[in-house]
gemmi code that builds the backbone of each chain (N, CA, C; Angstrom):
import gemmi

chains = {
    "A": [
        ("UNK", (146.300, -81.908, 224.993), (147.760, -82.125, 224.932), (148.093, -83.399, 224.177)),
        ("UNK", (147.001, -84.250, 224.374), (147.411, -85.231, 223.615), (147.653, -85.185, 222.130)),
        ("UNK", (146.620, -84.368, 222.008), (146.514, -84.532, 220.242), (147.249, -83.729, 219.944)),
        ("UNK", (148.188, -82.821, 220.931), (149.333, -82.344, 220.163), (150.660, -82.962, 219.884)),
        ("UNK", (150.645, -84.223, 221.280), (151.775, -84.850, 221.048), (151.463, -85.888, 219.668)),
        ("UNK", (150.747, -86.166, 219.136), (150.398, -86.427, 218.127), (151.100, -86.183, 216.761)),
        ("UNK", (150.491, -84.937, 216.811), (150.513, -83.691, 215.890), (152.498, -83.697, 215.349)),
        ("UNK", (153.191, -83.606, 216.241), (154.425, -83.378, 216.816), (155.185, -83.803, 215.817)),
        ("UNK", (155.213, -85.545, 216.101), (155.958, -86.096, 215.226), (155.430, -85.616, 213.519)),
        ("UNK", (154.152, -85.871, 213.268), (153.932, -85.172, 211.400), (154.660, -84.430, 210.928)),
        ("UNK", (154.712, -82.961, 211.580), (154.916, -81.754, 211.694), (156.629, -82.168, 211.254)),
        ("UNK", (157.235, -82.781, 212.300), (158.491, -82.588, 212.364), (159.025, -83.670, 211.151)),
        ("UNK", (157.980, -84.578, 210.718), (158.373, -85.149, 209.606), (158.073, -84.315, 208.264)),
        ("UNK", (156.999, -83.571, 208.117), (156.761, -82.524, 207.569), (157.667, -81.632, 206.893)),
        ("UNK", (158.218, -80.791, 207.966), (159.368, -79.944, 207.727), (161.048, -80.967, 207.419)),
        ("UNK", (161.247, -82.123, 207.900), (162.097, -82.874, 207.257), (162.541, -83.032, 206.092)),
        ("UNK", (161.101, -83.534, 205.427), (160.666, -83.518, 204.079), (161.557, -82.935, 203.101)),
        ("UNK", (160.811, -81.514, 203.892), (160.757, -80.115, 203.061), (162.504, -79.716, 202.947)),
        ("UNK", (163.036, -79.865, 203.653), (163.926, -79.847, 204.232), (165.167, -80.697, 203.054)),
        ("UNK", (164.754, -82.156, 203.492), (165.693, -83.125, 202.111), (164.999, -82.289, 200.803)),
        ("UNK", (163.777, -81.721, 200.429), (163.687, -81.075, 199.099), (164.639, -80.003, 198.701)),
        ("UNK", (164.773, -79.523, 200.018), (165.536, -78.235, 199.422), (167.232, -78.788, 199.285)),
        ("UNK", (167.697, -80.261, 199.852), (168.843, -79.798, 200.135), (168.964, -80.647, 198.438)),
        ("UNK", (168.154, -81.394, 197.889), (167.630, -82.124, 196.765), (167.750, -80.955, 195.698)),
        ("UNK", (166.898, -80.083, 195.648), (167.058, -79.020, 194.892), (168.771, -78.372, 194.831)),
        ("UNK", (169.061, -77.997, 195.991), (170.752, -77.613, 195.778), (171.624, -77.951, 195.376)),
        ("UNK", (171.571, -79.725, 195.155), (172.422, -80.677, 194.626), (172.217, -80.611, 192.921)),
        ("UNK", (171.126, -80.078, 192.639), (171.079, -80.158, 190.503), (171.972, -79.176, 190.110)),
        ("UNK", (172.125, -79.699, 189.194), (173.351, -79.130, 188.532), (172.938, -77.845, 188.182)),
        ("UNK", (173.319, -76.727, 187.643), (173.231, -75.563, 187.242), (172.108, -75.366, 186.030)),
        ("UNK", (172.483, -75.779, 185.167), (171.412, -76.037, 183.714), (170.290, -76.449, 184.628)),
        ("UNK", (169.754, -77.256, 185.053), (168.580, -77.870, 185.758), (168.169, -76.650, 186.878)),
        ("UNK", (168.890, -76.355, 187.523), (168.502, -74.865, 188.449), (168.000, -74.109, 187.424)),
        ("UNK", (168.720, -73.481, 186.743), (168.069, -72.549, 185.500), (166.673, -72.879, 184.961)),
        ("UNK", (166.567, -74.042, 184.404), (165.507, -74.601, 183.899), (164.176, -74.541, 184.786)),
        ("UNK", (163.996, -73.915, 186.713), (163.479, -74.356, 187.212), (163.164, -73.017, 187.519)),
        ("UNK", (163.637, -72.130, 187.647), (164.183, -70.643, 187.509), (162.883, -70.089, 186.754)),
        ("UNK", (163.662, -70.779, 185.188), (162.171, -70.629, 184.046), (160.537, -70.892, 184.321)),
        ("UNK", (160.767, -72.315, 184.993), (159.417, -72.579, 185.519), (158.760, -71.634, 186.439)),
        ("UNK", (159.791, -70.660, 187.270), (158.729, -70.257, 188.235), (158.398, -69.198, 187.626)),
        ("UNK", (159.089, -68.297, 186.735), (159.386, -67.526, 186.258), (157.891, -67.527, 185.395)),
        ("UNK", (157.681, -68.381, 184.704), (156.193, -68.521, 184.052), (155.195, -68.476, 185.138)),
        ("UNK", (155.129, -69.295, 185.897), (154.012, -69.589, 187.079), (153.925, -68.223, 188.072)),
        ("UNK", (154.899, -67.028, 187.638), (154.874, -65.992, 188.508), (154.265, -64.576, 187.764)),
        ("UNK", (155.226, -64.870, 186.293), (154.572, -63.765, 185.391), (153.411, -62.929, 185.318)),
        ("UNK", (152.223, -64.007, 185.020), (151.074, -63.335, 185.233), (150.851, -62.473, 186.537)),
        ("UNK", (150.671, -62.986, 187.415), (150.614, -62.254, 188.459), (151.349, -61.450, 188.578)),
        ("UNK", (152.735, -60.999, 188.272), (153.152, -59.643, 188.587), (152.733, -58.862, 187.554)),
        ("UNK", (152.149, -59.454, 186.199), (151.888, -58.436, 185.078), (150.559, -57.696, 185.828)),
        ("UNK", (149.744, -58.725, 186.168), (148.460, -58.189, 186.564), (148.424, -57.069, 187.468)),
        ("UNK", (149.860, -56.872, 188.076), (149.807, -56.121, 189.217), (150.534, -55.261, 188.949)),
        ("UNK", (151.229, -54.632, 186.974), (151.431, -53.865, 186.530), (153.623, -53.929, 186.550)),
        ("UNK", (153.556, -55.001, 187.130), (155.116, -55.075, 186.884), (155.319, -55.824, 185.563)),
        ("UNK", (155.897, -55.235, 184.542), (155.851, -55.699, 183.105), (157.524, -56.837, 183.549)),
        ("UNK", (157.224, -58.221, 183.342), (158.525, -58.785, 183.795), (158.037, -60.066, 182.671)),
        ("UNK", (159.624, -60.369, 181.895), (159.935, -61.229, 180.638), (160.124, -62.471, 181.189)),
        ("UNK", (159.580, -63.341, 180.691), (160.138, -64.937, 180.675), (161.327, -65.049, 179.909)),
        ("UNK", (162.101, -65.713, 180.437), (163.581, -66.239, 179.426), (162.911, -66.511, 178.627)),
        ("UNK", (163.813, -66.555, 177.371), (163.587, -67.635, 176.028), (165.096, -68.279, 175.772)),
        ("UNK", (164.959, -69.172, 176.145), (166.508, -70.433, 176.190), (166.551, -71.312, 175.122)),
        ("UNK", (167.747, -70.841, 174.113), (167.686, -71.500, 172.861), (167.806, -73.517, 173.598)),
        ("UNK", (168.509, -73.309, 175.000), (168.571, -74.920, 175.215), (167.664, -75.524, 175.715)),
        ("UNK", (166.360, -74.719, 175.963), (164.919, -75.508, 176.129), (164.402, -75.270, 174.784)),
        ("UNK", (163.583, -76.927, 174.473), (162.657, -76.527, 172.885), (161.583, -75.630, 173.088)),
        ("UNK", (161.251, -75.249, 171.894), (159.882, -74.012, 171.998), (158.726, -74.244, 172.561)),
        ("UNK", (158.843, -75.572, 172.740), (157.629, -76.262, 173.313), (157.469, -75.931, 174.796)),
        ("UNK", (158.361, -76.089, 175.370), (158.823, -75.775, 176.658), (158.167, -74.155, 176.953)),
        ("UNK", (158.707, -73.383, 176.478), (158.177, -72.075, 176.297), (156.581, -71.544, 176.776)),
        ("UNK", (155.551, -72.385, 176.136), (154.326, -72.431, 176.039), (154.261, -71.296, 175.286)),
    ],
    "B": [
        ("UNK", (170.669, -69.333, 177.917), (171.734, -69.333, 179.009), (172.767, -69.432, 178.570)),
        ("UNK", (172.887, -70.364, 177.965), (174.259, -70.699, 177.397), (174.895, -69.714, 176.408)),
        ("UNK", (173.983, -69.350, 175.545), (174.453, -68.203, 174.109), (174.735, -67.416, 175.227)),
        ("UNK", (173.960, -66.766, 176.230), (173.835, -65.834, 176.924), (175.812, -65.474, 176.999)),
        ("UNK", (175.814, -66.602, 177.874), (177.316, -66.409, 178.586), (178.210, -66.268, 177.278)),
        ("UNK", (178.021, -67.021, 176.403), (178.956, -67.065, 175.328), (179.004, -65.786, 174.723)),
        ("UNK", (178.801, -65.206, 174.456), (178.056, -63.482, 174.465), (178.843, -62.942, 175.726)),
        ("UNK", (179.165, -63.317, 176.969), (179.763, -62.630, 177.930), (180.905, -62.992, 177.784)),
        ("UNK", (181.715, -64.069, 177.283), (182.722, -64.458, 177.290), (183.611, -63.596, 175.918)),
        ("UNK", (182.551, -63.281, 175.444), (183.473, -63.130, 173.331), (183.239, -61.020, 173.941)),
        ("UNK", (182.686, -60.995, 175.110), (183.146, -59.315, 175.331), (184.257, -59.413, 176.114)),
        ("UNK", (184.585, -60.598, 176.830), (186.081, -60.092, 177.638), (186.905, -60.650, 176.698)),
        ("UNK", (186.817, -61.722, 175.898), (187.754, -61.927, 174.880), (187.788, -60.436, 174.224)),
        ("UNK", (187.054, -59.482, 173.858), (187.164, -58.560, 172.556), (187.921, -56.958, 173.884)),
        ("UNK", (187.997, -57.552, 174.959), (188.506, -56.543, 175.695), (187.325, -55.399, 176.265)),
        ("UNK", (186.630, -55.050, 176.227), (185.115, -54.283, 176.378), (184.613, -54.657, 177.922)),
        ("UNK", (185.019, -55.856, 178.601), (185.311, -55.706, 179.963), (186.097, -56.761, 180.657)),
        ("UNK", (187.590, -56.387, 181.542), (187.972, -57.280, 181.773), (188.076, -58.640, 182.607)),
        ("UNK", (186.776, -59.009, 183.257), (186.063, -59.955, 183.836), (184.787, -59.251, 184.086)),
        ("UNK", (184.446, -61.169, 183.948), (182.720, -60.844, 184.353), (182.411, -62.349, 185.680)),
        ("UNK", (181.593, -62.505, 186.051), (180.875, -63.224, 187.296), (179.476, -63.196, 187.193)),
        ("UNK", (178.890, -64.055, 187.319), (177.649, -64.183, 187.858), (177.374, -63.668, 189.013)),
        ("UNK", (176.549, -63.024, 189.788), (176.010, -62.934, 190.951), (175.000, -62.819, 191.188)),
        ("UNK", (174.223, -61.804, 191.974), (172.941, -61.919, 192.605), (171.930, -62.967, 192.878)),
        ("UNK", (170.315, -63.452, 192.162), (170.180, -64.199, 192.948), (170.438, -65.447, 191.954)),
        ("UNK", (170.914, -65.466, 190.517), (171.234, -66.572, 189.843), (172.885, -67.039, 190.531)),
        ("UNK", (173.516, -66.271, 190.808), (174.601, -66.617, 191.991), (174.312, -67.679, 192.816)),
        ("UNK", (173.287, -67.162, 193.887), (172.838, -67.567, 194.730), (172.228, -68.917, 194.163)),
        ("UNK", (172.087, -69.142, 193.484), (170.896, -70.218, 192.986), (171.561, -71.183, 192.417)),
        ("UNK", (173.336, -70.860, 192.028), (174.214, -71.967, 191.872), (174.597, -72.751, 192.509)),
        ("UNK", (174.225, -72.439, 194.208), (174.789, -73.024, 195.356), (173.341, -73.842, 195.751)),
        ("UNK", (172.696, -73.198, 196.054), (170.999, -73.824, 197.175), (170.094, -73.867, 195.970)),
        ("UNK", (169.039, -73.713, 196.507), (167.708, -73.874, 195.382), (167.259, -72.961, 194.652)),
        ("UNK", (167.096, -73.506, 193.271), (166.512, -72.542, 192.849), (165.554, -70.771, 193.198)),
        ("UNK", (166.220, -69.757, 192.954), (165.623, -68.718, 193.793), (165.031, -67.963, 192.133)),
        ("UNK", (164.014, -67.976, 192.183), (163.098, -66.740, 191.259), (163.843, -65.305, 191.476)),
        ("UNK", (164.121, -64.813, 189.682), (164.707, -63.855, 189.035), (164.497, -63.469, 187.940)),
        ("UNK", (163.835, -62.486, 187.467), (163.954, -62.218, 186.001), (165.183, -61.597, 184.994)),
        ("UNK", (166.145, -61.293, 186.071), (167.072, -60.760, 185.239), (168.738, -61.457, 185.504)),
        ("UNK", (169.558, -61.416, 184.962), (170.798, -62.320, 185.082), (171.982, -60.793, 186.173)),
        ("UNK", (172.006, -60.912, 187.103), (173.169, -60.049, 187.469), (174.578, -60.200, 187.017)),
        ("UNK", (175.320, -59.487, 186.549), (176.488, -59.734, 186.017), (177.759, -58.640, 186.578)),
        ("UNK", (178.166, -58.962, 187.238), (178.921, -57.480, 187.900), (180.467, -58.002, 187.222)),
        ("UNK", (180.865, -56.874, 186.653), (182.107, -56.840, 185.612), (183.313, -55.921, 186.035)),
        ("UNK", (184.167, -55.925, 186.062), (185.465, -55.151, 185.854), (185.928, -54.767, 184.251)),
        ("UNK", (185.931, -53.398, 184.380), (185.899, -52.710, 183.433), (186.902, -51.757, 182.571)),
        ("UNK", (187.232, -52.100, 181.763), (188.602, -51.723, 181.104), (189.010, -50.020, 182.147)),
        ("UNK", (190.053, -49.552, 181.784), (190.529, -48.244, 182.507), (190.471, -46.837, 181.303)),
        ("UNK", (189.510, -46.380, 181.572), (189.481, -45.409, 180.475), (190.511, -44.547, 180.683)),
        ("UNK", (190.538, -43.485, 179.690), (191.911, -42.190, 179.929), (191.244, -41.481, 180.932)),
        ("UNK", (190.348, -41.206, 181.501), (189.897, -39.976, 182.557), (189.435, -40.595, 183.808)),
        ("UNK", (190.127, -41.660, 183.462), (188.913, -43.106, 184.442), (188.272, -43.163, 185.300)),
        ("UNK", (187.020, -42.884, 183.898), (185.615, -43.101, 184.453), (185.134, -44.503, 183.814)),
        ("UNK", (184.122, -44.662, 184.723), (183.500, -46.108, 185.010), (182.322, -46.469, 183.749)),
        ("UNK", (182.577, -46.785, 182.704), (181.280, -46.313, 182.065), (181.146, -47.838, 181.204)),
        ("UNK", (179.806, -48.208, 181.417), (179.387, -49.338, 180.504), (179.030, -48.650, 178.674)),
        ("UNK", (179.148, -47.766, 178.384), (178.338, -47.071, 176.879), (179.669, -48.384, 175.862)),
        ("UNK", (180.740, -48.866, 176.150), (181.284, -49.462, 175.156), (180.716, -50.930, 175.387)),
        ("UNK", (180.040, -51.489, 176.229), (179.788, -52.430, 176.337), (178.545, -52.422, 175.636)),
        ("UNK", (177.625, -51.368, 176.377), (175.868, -51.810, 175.483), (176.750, -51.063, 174.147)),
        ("UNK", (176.982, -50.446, 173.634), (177.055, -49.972, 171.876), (177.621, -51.146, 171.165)),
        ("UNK", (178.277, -52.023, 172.054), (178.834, -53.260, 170.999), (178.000, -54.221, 170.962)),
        ("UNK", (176.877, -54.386, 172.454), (175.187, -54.894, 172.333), (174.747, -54.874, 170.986)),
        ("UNK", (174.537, -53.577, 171.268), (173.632, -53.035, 170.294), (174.037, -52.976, 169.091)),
        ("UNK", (175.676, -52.982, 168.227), (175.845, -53.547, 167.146), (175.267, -54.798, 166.636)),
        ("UNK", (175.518, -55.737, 167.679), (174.819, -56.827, 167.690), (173.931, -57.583, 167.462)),
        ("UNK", (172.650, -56.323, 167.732), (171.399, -56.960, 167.460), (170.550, -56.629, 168.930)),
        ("UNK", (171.131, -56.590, 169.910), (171.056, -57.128, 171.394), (169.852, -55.453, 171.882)),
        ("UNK", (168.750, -55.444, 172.124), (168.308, -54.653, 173.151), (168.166, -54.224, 174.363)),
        ("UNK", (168.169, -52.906, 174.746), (167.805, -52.693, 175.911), (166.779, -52.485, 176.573)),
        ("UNK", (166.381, -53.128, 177.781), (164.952, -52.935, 178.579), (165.271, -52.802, 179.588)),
        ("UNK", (164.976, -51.535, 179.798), (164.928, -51.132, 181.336), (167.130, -50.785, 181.910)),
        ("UNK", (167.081, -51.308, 183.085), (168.306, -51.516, 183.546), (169.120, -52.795, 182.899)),
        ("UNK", (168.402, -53.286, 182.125), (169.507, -54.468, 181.542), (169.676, -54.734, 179.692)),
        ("UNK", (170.176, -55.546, 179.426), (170.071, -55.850, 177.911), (169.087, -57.055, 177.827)),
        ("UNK", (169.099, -56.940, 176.663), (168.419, -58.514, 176.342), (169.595, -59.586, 175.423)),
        ("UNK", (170.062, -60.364, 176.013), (171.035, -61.186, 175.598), (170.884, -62.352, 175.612)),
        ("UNK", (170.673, -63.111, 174.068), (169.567, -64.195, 173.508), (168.730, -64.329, 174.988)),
        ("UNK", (167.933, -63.761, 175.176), (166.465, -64.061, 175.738), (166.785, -63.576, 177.043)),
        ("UNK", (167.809, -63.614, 177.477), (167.808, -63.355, 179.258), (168.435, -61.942, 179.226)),
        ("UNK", (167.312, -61.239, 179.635), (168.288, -59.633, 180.299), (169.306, -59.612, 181.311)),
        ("UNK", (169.634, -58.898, 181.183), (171.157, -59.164, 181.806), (171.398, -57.696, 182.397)),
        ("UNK", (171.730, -57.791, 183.566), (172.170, -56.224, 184.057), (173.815, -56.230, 184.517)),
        ("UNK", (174.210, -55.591, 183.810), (175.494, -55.213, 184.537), (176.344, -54.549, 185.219)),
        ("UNK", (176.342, -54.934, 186.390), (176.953, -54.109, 187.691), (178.553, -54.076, 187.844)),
        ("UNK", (178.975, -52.703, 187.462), (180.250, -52.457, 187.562), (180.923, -52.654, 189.009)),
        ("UNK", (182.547, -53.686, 189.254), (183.004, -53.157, 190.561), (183.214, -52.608, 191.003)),
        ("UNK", (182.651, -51.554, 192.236), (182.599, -50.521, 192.057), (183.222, -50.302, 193.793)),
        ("UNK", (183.382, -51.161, 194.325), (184.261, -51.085, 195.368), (185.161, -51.807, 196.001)),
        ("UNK", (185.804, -52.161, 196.780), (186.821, -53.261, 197.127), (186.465, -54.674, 196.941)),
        ("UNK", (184.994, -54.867, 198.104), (184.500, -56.368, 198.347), (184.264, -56.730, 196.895)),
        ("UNK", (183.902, -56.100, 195.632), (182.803, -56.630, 194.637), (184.357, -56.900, 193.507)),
        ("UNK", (185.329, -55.680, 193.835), (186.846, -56.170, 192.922), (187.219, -57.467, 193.374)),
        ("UNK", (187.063, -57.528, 194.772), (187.677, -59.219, 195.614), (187.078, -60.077, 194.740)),
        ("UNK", (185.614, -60.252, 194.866), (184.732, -60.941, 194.825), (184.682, -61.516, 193.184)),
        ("UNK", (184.936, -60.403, 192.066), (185.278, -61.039, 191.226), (186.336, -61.633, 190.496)),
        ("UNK", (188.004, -60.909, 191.055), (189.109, -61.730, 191.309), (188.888, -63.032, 191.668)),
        ("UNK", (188.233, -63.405, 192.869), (188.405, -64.834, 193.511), (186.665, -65.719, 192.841)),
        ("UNK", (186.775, -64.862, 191.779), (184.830, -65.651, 191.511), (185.495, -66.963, 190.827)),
        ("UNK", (184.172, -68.196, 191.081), (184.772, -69.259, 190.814), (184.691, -69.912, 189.418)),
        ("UNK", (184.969, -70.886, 188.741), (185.467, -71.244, 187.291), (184.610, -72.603, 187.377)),
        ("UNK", (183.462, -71.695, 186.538), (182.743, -73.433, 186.868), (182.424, -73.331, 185.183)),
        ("UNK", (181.592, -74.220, 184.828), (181.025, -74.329, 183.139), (179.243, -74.495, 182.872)),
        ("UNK", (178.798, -74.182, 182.135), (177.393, -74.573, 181.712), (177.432, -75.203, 180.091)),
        ("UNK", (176.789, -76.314, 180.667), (177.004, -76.829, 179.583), (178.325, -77.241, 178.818)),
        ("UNK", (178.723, -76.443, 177.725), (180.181, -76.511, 177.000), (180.908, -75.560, 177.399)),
        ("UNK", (179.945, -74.137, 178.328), (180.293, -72.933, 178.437), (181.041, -72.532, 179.500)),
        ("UNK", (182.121, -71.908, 179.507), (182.637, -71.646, 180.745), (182.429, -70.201, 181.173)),
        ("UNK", (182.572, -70.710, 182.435), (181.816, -68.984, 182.905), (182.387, -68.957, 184.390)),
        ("UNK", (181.822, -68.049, 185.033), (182.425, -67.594, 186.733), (181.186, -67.907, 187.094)),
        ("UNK", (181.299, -67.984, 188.278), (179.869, -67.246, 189.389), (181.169, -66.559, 190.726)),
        ("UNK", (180.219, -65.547, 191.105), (181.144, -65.528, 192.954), (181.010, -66.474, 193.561)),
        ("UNK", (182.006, -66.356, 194.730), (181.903, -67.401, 196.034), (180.825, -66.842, 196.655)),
        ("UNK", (180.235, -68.352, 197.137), (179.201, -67.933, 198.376), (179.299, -67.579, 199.368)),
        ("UNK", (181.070, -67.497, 199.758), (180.649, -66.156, 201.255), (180.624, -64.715, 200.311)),
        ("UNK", (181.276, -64.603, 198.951), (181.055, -63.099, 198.570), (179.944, -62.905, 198.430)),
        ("UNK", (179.020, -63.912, 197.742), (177.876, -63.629, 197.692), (177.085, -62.979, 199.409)),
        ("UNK", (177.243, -63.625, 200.277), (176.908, -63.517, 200.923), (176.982, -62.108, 202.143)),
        ("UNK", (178.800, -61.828, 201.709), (179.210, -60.633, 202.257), (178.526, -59.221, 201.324)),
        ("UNK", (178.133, -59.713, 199.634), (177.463, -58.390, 199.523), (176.510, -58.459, 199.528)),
        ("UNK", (175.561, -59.650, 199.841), (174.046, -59.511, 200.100), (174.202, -58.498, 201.707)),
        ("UNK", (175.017, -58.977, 202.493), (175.117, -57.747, 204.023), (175.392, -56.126, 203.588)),
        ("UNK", (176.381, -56.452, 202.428), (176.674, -54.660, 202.391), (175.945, -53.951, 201.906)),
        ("UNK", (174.770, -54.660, 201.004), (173.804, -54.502, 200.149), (173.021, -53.317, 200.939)),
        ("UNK", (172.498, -54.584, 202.042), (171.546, -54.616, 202.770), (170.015, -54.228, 202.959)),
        ("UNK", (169.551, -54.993, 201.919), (168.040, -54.981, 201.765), (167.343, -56.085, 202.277)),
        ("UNK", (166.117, -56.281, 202.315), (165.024, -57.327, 202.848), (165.100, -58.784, 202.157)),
        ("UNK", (165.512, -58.810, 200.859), (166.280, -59.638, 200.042), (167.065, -60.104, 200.484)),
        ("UNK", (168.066, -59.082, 200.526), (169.064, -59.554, 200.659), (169.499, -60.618, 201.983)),
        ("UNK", (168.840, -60.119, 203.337), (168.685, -60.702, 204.510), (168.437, -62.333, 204.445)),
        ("UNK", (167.064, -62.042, 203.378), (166.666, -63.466, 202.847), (167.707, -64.486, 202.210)),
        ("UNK", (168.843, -63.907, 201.554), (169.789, -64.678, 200.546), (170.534, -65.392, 201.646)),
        ("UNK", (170.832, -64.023, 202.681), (172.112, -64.359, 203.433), (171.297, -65.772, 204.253)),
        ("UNK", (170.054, -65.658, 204.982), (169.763, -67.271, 205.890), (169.566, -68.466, 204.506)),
        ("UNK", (169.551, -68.285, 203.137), (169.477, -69.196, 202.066), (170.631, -69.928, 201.925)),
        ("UNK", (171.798, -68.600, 201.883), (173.254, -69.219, 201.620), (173.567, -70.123, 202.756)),
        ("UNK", (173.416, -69.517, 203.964), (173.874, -70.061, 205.652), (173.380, -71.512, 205.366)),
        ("UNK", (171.902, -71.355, 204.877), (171.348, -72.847, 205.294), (171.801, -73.853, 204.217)),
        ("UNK", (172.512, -73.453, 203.170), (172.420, -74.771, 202.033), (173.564, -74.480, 201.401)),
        ("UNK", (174.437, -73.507, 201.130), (175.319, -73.510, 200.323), (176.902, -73.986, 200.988)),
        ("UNK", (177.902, -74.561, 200.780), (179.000, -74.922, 201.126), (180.178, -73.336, 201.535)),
        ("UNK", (179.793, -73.200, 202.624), (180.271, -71.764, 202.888), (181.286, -72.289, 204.089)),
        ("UNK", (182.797, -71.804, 203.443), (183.939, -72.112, 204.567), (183.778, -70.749, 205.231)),
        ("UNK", (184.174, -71.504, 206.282), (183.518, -70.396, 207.625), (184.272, -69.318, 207.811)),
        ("UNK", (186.064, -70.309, 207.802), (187.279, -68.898, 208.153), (187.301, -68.087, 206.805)),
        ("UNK", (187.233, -68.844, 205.725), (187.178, -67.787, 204.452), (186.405, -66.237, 204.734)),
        ("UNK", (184.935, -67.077, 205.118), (184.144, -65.645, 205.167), (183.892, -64.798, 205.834)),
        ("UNK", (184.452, -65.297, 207.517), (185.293, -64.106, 208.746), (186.017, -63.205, 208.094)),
        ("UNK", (187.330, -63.592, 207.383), (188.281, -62.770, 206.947), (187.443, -62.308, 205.638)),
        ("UNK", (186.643, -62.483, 204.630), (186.054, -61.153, 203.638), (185.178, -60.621, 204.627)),
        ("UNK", (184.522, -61.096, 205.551), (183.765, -59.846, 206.297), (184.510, -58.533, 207.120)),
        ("UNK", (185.390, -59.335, 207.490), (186.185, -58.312, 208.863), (186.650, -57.759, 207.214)),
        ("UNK", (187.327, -58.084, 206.356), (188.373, -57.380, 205.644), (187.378, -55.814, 205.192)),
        ("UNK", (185.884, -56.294, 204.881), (185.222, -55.308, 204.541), (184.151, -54.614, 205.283)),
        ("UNK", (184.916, -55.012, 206.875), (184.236, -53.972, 207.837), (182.495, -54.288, 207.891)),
        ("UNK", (182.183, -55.683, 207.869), (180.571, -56.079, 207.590), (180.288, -57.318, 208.997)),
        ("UNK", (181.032, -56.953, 210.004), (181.187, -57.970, 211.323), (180.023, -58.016, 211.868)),
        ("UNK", (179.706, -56.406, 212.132), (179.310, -56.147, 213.187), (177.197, -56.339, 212.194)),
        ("UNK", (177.217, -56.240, 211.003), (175.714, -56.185, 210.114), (175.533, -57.946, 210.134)),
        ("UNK", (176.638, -58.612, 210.249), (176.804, -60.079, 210.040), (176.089, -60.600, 211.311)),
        ("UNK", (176.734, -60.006, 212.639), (176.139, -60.412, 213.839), (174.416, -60.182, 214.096)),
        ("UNK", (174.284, -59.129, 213.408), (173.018, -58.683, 213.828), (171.764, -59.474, 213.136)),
        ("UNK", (172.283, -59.597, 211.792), (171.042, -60.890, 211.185), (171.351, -62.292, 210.987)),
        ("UNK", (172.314, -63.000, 211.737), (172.437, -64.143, 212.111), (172.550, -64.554, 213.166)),
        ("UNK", (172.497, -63.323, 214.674), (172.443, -63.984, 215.909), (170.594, -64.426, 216.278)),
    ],
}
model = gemmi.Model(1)
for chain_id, residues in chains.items():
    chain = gemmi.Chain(chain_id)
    for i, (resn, *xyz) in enumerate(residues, 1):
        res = gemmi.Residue()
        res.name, res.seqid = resn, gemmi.SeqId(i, " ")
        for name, pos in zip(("N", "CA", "C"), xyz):
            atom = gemmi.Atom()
            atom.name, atom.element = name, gemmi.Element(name[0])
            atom.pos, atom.b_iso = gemmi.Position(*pos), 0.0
            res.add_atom(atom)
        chain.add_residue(res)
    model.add_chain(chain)
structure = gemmi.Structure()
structure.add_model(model)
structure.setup_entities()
């Protein structure tokens, strides 16, 4: 029991965290949501291709091509 | 994004549909955090034909003058597909009447309100959608009496109680 009361406070600082991230994330402006959108959007691609769902990455003339990969 | 909308804006300027809104989960994603989507939802009100029927063919053929392709259920409009969902019943006519007037960038554009969003993620009612509705609850600026009265107005009280008690 002890080492759960321990445990307790982390945990609940933990999910806090997580918590100011998301409310952090809700506060960017729209363009910046989008932009993040894109990111997962890459980091997800493969894996649904692999798994036969054919799904497009944006191409956003307001990110450079670089961005793109 | 931006061409995108500008492209949505120069079809209700050219009359081809008479409002458009953002919704689904790029809707959703104007309010709380970023939510993963590959396609742009766009639900439109749509000129009144002579036999009036509901039909997008003047919208994609002026696409497709354009340049603009189709994949699948949506277009491709500079880079982001885009699907467009006609209003096709009371809540979604409300919803884009009262959608809100925000801008990207230089661009001005709509999104819905987040209780509409929220009232048609319920009427929807998919596994998603369930998901949007505790997303919106937890982070988005949702007036409370507003979205009593679009729920009761569209008979969604009793689907409201059941995945938020």
């Amino acid at each position: 029991m002890e080492g759960m009361d321990k445990l307790k406070p982390e945990i609940a600082r933990l999910i806090a965290a997580k918590e100011q991230r998301r409310c952090k994330l809700a506060a960017l402006s729209f363009p910046e949501k989008v932009r993040i959108v894109v990111q997962l959007q890459r980091m997800v691609a493969p894996v649904l291709r692999a798994r036969g769902r054919p799904v497009r990455v944006w191409r956003l003339a307001e990110f450079t091509t670089d961005e793109h990969g | 994004m931006e061409k995108t909308l500008q492209v949505l804006t120069e079809l209700e300027h050219d009359g081809l549909l008479v409002r458009y809104a953002i919704g689904g989960a790029m809707g959703a994603t104007f309010y709380v955090e970023p939510v993963l989507t590959f396609d742009l939802d766009v639900f439109v009100i749509l000129p009144q034909t002579a036999g009036g029927l509901l039909t997008l063919a003047p919208i994609y053929d002026a696409l497709r003058a354009r340049g603009y392709t189709e994949e699948g259920e949506c277009v491709n409009i500079e880079g982001v597909p885009v699907q467009f969902l006609p209003a096709h019943n009371a809540l979604l006519e409300e919803a884009l009447a009262e959608a809100r007037e925000t801008s990207y960038g230089a661009t001005a554009t709509r999104v819905l309100r987040a209780e509409h969003l929220a009232a048609i993620a319920v009427q929807t009612g998919r596994d998603k959608d369930r998901e949007r509705v505790r997303l919106l609850l937890g982070h988005a600026p949702l007036d409370g009496e507003y979205l009593r009265a679009v729920l009761a107005r569209h008979n969604l009280e009793a689907r409201w109680k059941e995945w938020t008690s």
